[in-house]
N, C-alpha and C positions, 0 to 999 in steps of 0.2 A: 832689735827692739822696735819695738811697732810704737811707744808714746814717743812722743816728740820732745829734742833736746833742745837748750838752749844752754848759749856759752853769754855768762853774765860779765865776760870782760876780755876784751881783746884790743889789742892796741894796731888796727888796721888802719889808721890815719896816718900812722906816723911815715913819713914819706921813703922812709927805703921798703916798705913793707906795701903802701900804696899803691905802687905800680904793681903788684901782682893780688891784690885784695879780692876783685873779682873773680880769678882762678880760686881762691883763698872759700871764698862763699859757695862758688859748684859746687866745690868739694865739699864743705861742708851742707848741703842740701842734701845731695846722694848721701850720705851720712844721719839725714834724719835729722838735723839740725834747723830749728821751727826760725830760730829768735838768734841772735849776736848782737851785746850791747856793744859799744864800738867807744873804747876810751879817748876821749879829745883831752888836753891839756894846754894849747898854745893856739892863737891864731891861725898858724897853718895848717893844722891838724882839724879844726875846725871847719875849713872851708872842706877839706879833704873827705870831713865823717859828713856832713852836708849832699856832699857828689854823692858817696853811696847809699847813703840815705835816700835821696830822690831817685835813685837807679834802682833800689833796693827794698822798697817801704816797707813792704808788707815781713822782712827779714832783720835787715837794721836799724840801731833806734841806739841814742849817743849817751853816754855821762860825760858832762862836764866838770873838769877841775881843772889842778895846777900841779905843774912836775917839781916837782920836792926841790928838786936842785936853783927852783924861780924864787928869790928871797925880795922879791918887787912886791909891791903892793898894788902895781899898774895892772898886774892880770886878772888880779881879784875886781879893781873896778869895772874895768874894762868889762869882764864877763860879766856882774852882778846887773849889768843895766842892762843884754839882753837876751839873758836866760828867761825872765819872766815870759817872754814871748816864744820864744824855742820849748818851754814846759806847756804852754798851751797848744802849742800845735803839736805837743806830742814826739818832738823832734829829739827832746833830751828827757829822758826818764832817769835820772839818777843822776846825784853828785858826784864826781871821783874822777879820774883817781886822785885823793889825798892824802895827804898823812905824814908822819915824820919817820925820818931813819937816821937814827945816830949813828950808828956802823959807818954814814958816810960824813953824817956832820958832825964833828968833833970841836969846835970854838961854840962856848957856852950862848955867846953873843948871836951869833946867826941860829942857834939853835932855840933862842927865845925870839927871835922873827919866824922863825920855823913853825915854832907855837902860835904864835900872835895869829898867823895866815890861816893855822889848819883854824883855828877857832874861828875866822871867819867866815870860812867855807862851812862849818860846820852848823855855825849861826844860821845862813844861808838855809841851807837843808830843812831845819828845822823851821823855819819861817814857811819853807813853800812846801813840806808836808814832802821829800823827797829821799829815797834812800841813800845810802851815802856811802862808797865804796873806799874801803881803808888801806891802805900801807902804813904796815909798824913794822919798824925793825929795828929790834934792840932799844925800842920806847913803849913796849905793851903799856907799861903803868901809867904813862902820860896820855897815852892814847887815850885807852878807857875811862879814865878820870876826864876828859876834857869831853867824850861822848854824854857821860854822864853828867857835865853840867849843865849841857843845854839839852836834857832830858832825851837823847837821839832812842828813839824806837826801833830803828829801821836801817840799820848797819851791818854790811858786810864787810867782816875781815879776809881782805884778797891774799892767798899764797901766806895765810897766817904762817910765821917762823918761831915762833915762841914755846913758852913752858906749857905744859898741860893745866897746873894750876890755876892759870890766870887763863887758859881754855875754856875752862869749867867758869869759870867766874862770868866771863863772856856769853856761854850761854846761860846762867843765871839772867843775866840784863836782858835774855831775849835776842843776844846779835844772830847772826847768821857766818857761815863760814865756809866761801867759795874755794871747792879743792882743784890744783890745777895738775897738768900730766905728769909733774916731778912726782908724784904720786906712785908712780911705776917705781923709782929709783928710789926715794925718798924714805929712811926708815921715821925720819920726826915728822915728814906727810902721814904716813901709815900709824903712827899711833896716834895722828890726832883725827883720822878716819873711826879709829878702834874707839876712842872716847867721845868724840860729839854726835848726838844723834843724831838721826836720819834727817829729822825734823826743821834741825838748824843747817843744812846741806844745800849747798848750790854749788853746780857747774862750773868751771871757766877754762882758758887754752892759758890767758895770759899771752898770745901772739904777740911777738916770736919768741918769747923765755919761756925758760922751765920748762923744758920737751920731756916725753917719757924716756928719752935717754939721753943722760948726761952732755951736753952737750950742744944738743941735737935743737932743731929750732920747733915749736910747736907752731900747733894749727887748728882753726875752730873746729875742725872731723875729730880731732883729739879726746872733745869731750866724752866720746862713748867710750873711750878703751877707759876714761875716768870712771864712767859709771860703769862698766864690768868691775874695776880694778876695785871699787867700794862695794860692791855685791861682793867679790872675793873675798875681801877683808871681814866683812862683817856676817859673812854666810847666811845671805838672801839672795833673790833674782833681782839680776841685772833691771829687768823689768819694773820693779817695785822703786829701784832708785831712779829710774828716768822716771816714773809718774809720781815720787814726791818730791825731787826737785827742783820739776819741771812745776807741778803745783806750790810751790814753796815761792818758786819765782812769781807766777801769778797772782798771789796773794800779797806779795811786798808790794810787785811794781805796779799792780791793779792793770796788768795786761792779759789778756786770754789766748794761750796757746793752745791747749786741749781744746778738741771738738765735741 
């Protein structure tokens, strides 16, 4: 593929992943791979997307959120006071990862802190004109309903696991829809390739989950055997989906990959 990929979500901060990040990024160069958003969630993760970031620039570039499993209110302050300045230098271009998962929270109680946090991160977004990258699992309907109240434009559902229904419904709002390497193995990946279009399509590894085999640990080089694997599915050229996803990304995050 001669246009340039980008992976809109990897979690190469997280420190057992860290120490091999920049083998992690070769790789993915040789690969074609222009851009990797780099998922922070905590503190340490932060300093870590930071490093590769300034080792990195012109490659990666961070979303800022909070790990589903942080039921604190300390991370959301903590960050909220100095994203403003990391969004202007460019450092963080996107909210996330957030979102809710009932599959793992099951007490009603922590599951309405659950809520309370994404809707401030989501507040947030919406305040600084920010895309905002989603985790739902087994909460589709809470998710979108709480996107939709603070009007979010500009949402990516990462590793969406859900009904096709509420697929379609998502691209009605305009979201977007990051397909990751489970894509290869994945038969509810593959039909939700088959039903969303091109249009609402973005890249991602998800480093180190979701490999193209079961199992197996992914990597941001991953994204191309993604975009073969969506040309197969939808019987177009490979080519057409790296330059509308890759334009798809430029148009949310207002960055220029394409020369």
């Amino acid at each position: 593929m001669r246009t340039p990929l980008v992976d809109v979500h990897a979690h190469l901060a997280r420190p057992e992943v860290f120490n091999r990040a920049r083998e992690l990024i070769r790789d993915a160069v040789e690969n074609n791979v222009r851009i990797i958003v780099v998922s922070v969630q905590n503190e340490n993760e932060l300093k870590n997307g930071l490093i590769l970031r300034r080792e990195h620039s012109s490659i990666i570039y961070l979303s800022l959120g909070q790990e589903l499993s942080d039921f604190t209110i300390h991370t959301y302050e903590k960050f909220s006071k100095i994203i403003p300045k990391l969004v202007s230098s460019r450092d963080v271009v996107a909210i996330g990862e957030i979102g809710l998962d009932y599959s793992k929270v099951r007490d009603n109680i922590l599951r309405n802190i659950a809520r309370a946090i994404f809707e401030k991160w989501v507040e947030l977004a919406e305040k600084l004109n920010l895309p905002v990258i989603v985790h739902s699992h087994k909460a589709y309907s809470d998710v979108l309903s709480i996107l939709e109240k603070y009007s979010i434009k500009k949402a990516i559902l990462h590793a969406y696991s859900g009904g096709i229904e509420l697929a379609r419904k998502a691209v009605d709002m305009g979201f977007y829809f990051s397909i990751p390497p489970s894509v290869m193995h994945s038969k509810q990946k593959q039909r939700l390739v088959q039903t969303v279009p091109l249009e609402h399509m973005l890249l991602e590894s998800d480093t180190p989950e979701l490999g193209p085999v079961f199992g197996q640990e992914s990597k941001p080089s991953h994204v191309r055997i993604v975009a073969e694997k969506i040309a197969e599915i939808k019987g177009i050229d490979a080519e057409d989906v790296a330059y509308v996803t890759t334009r798809n990304f430029e148009i949310l995050f207002n960055l220029r990959v394409m020369d």
